[in-house]
N, C-alpha and C positions, 0 to 999 in steps of 0.2 A: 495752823495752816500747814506745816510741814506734818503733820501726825495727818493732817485728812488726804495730802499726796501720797503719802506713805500707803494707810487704809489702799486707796483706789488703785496702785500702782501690784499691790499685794492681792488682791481681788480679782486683779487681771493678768497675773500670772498663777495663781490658783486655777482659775478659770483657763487657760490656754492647758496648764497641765493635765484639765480634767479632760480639757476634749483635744485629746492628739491627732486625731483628724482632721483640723484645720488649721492654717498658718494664724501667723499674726495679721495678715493684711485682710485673708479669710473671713477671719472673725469680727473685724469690721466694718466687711464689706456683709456681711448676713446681720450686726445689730444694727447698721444705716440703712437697712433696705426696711422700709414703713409696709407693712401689708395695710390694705383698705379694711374698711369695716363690712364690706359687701362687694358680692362683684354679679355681675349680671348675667344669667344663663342664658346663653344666645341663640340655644335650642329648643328651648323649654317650650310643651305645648301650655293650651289655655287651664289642663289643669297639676299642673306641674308647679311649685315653689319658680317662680321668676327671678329671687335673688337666693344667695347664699350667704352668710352672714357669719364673719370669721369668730367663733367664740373658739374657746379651748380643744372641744369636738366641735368638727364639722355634722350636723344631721340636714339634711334634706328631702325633698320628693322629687324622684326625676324619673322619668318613661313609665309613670306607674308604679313605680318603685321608693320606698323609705329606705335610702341612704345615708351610710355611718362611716364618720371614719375618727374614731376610738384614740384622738393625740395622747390620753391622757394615761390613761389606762390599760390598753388594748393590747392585745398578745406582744405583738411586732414593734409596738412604740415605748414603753414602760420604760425598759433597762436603756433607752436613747438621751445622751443629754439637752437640753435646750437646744444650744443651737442647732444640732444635727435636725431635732424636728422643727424650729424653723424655716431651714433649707428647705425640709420638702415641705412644707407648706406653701414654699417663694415658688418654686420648681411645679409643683400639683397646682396655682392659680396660674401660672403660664400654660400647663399643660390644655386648663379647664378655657380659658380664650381662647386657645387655637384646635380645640378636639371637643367631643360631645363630653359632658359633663357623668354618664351614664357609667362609666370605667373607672371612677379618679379614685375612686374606694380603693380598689384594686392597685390602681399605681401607686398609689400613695405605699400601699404594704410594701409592694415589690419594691421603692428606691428604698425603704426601710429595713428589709430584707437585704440588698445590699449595701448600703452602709456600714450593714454591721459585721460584715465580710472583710471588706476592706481597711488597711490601718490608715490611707490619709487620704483626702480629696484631691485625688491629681487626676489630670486626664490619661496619663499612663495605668494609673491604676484601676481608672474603669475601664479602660481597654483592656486589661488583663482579664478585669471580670469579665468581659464579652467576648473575649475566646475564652474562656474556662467555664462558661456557660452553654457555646457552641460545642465543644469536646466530652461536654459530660456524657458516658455512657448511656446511661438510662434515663435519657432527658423526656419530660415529660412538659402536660401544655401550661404549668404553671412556670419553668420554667424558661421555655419560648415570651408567656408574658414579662417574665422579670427583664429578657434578654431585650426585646424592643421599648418597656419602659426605663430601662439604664438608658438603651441610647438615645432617648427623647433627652432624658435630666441629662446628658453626655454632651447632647449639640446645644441644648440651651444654655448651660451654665458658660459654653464658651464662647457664647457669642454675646453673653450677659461679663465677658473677660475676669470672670471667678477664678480662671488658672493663669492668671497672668504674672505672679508670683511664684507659680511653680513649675512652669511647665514652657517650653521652645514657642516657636513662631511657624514651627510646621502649620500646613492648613490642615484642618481637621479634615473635613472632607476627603483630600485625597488619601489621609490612614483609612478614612472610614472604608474608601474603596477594597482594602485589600483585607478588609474584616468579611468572613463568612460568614452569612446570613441562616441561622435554623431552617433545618428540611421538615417540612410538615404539610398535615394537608390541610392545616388553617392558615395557610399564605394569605389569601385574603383579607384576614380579617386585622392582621398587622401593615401590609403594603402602606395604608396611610400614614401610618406611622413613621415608616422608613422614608417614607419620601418628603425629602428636602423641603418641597411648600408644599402643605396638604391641597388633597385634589380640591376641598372647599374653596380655599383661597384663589385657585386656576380658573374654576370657574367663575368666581366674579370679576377675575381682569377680565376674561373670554367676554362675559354678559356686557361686562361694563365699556370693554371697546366696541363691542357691538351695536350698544344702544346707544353709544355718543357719534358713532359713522350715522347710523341711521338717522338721527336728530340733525347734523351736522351738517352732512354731505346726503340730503335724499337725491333719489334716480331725477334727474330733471331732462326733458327731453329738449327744449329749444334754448338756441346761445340767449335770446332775452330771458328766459326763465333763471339761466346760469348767473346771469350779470346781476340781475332782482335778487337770488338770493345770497349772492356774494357781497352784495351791499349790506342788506339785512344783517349777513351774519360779521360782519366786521364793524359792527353798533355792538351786538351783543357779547361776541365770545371774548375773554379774558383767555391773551396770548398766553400768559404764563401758565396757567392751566392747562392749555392745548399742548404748550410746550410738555409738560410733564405726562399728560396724555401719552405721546410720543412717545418719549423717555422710558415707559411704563412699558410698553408694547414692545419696543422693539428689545428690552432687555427680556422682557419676558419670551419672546416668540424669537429669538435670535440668541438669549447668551450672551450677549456682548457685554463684554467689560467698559466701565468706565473710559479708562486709555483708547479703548476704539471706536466710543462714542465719539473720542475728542477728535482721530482722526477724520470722522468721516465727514463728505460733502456733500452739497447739493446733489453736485452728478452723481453719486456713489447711489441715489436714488432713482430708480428706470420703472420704467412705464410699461411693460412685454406687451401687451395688448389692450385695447380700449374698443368696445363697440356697445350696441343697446342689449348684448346679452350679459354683459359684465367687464370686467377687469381682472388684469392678471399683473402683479407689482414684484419687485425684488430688489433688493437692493446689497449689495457689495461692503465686505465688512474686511478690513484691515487684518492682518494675521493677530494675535495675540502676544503671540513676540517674535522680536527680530530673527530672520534665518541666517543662516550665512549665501545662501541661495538668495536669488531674485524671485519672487514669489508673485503670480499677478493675486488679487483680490479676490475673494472667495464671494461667489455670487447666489447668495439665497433667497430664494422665494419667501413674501410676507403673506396675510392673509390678507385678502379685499379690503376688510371693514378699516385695518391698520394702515393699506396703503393710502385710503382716501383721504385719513388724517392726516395723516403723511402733504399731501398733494396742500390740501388746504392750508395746512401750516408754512409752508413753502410759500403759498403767496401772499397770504396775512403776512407774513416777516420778510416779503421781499427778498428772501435768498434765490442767488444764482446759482450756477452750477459750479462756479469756483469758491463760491462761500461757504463758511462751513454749517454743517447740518442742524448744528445747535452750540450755543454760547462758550466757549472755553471754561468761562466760570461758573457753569452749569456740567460739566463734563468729569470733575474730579470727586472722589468715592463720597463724599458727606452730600455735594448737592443731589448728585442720582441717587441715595438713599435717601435723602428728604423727599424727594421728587415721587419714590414708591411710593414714600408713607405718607403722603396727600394723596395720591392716587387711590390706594386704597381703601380710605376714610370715603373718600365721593364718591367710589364704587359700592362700598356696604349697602345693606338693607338701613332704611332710615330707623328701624330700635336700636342699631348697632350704634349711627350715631348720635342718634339722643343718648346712648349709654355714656358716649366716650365722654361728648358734650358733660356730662352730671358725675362723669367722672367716678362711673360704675363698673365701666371696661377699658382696658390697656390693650389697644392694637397692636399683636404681634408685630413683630419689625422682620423685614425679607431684606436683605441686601442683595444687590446685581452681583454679588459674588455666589450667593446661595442659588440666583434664577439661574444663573450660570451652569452651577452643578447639576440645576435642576434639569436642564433642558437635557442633558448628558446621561443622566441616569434615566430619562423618561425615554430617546431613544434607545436605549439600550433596553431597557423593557417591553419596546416596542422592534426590536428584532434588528435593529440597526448595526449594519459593523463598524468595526472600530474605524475605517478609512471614511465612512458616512460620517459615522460623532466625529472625529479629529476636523473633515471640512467646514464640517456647522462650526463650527466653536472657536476655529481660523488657529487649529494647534497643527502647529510645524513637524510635529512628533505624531508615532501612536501611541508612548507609552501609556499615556492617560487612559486615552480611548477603550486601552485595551484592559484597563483596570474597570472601568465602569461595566463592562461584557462580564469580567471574572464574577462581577458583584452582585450577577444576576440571576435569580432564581429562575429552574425550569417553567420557559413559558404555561405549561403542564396545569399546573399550579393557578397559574393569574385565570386557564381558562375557565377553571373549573365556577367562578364568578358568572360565568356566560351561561353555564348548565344548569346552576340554581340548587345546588345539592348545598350547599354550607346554609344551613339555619339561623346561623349566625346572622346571615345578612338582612334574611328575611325582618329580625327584631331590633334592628337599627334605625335607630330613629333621629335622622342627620334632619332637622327642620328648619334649618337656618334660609335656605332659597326658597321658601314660597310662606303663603299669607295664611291669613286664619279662615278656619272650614267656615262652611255659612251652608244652611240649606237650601236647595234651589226656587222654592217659593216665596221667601225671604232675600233673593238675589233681583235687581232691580238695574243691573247696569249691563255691558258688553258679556256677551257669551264667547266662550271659544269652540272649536270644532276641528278635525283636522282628519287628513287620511292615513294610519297607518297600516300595514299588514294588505292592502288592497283593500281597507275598507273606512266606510265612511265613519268615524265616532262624532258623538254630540252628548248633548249634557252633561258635559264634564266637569264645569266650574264656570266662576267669570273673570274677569281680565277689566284692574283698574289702571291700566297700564297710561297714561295721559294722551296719545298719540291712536289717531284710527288705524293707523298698518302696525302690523307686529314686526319690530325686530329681528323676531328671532324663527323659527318654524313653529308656526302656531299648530297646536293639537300635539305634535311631537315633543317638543320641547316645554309644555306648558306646566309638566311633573315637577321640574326642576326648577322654574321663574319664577321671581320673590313677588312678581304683579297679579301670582295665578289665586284665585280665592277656592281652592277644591269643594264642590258640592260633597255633601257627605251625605246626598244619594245619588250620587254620579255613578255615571257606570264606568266605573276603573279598570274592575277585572276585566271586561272586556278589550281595551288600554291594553292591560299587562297579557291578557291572550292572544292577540296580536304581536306584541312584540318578542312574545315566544315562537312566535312562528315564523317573523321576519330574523332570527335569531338562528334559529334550523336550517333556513334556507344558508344563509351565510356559513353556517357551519357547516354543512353540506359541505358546500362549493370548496370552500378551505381544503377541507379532508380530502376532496376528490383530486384539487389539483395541489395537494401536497403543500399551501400555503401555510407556513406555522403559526404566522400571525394577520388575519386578514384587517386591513384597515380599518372593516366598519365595524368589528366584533367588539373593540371596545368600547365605541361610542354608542352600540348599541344596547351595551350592559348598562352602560351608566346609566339611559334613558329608561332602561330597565327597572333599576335599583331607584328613581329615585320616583316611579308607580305603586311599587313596591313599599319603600315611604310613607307614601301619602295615605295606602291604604291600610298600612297598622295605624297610622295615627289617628285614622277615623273608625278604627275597628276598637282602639285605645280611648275614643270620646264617648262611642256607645255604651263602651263598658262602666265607663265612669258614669254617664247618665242612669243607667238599668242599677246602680249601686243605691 
């Protein structure tokens, strides 16, 4: 008995001495962590490998492509011990659930690359490597990818508390701020990266509050229509759900911290305007921390579809205006993080959760601390001063504020996404928000149509959406919704010729009156990129069929 404690005890100090890059808590925090036998590509078209299956090498097929990534033998991994390629294998399936699966080859080299840079796993010392990767002279574009896949493996391992043995209680985020970001002119094709919750994720809070206001709260014109279906919906909707609903929306479109969820009330929620043309909602967020000033409440505008939830929760729960806005023991960091990550789950596309259901995919985890930063770094990206971010975010200071502006690459950069000159974008193939192709003589259910560009489009796809009104902008928005079935003899290009052209006119306009960043220019890239999308993927099914 005592020779085989001996053996084991001997074994694992052997073992810690071989790999000096992780502590002792390290090392059994990376042999307790089980990888799955498969995980499930969430992007993957119809002819693409649908799972990935963890053997020694990873191989797979994704975007048309036969994918390697060489654990065993391969330039970059060989001289790495065990656990070190463990890690990135834990770090490379986070990456691959929250990112397209089409890069992981790549990341995978690059944390491998630096791993073996550095002498210990601490967050200090990947931060050294991201300024000495910013600094290097002759930096080149393999070296921009190492620099944003360090800081992906950088924020997850600490928010997976890997450095919790080795390293302070600063927030990461706010060092991140004061890290300079590589100058280059494929900003774009990193930006997702860098940003806190990938733009994927944004959009299906965005869809997902959208199409529960619209289910929820439709336009009803008469008080018996109102009453009939406030009856209705207080049979069906499960409070707790709505509640988190809520919860979901206002931290995401607001930043608000836990602590100023727990402040707020009833009244804290206002009504700016109500007529048959629409609504206008806001509501008043508590400062973030105490001033030694008397501060009044900081008053920000919500979107429609959030305040209607809003409105309706309010009277399902019977809150007043001196009640508080949501439960106190719903308000502190564990239940608003649970509260996300249900939200999230019943916003997915339904493969996402039959994956989680079968226990093929692990849903990224967002904390209201992270929507928080997000909200911050998103205006600042979006041309906002530091006095704009510090009032949204109800900070008494600008020093933060003024740290997210530092962190900002020239708008220059982001527009260049708007021009269409990076190739790059053209051959991404993000297919997680919309359905599988179908050709349109074999389509048998609702068509869509819609006007862009001043012009009328049709046959573009069909729509199993369950509801006769669209949600969302129908024709416009149908590129990017997971109910859209793309004909794959639709007329797209025409789609994406239009939106080049409503694109020009904006840019125009911008340039003329010296606007740096015009509101619609990004919203209308996106709708851009994701025509754009749909029509490699169906230019990528031809090709495969004509094989």
């Amino acid at each position: 008995m005592m020779n085989s404690y001996s053996d084991v005890m001997r074994e694992q100090i052997q073992t810690e001495q071989s790999t000096p890059l992780f502590t002792h808590e390290q090392l059994n925090w990376i042999k307790s962590t089980e990888l799955p036998s498969r995980v499930f590509l969430k992007s993957a078209t119809e002819f693409d490998d649908q799972f990935l299956y963890f053997h020694n090498d990873w191989r797979f097929r994704y975007s048309g492509e036969n994918k390697s990534i060489p654990f065993s033998k391969g330039k970059h991994f060989r001289d790495l011990p065990p656990e070190t390629i463990k890690l990135i294998k834990i770090i490379s399936l986070k990456y691959i659930e929250e990112n397209s699966a089409s890069v992981v080859d790549a990341f995978a080299t690059g944390l491998a690359m630096t791993f073996a840079d550095i002498s210990s796993v601490t967050r200090d010392n990947l931060l050294a490597k991201l300024h000495a990767l910013v600094a290097k002279e002759k930096r080149n574009h393999a070296d921009n990818s190492q620099f944003y896949y360090t800081l992906f493996a950088l924020r997850k391992l600490d928010r997976l508390k890997f450095f919790k043995s080795t390293d302070g209680k600063e927030d990461l985020e706010e060092l991140l701020l004061e890290l300079p970001r590589p100058r280059n002119s494929n900003w774009g094709v990193y930006q997702n990266l860098d940003m806190v919750i990938p733009e994927e994720v944004c959009l299906i809070i965005e869809n997902g509050v959208q199409r529960w206001a619209s289910k929820l709260t439709p336009s009803l014109k008469t008080k018996e229509e109102k009453i009939a279906h406030l009856k209705k919906i207080k049979n069906v909707v499960n409070l707790d759900k709505l509640r988190d609903c809520v919860t979901t929306g206002i931290v995401y479109y607001v930043g608000s911290r836990p602590v100023q969820l727990g402040k707020m009330a009833g009244g804290d929620f206002v009504i700016d305007t109500m007529n048959e043309h629409g609504s206008r909602f806001s509501i008043l967020v508590p400062y973030a921390k105490k001033s030694k000033l008397t501060i009044e409440r900081i008053r920000v505008a919500i979107p429609e579809e959030l305040g209607r939830l809003v409105m309706l929760y309010m009277r399902l729960a019977n809150i007043g205006k001196e009640d508080a806005l949501l439960p106190q023991k719903s308000t502190s960091n564990k239940p608003v993080n649970d509260a996300i990550k249900r939200m999230l789950l019943l916003f997915s596309p339904k493969e996402i959760q039959k994956a989680v259901k079968n226990k093929d995919y692990e849903l990224p985890v967002y904390t209201a601390s992270l929507f928080r930063h997000n909200v911050g770094h998103s205006m600042a990206m979006n041309g906002a001063s530091a006095i704009e971010i510090a009032y949204v975010l109800g900070q008494s200071s600008l020093v933060v504020a003024n740290k997210y502006i530092a962190a900002t690459p020239d708008m220059a950069d982001i527009r260049e996404q708007a021009l269409g000159r990076n190739p790059v974008f053209k051959n991404m193939i993000v297919l997680m928000l919309t359905g599988n192709l179908v050709h349109s003589s074999k389509w048998t259910g609702r068509r869509v149509a819609g006007s862009i560009g001043g012009k009328l489009h049709y046959h573009l796809g069909g729509c199993d959406y369950e509801e006769e009104i669209c949600p969302f902008s129908q024709g416009r928005a149908c590129h990017g919704c997971l109910y859209f079935k793309p004909f794959t003899d639709g007329k797209h290009h025409d789609v994406l010729d239009s939106f080049n052209d409503e694109l020009a006119e904006v840019r125009n306009v911008a340039d003329d009156t010296a606007t740096v960043n015009h509101p619609l220019l990004k919203e209308l890239t996106r709708r851009k990129q994701h025509v754009i999308q749909v029509i490699a993927r169906i230019e990528m099914a031809e090709a495969k069929e004509g094989n």
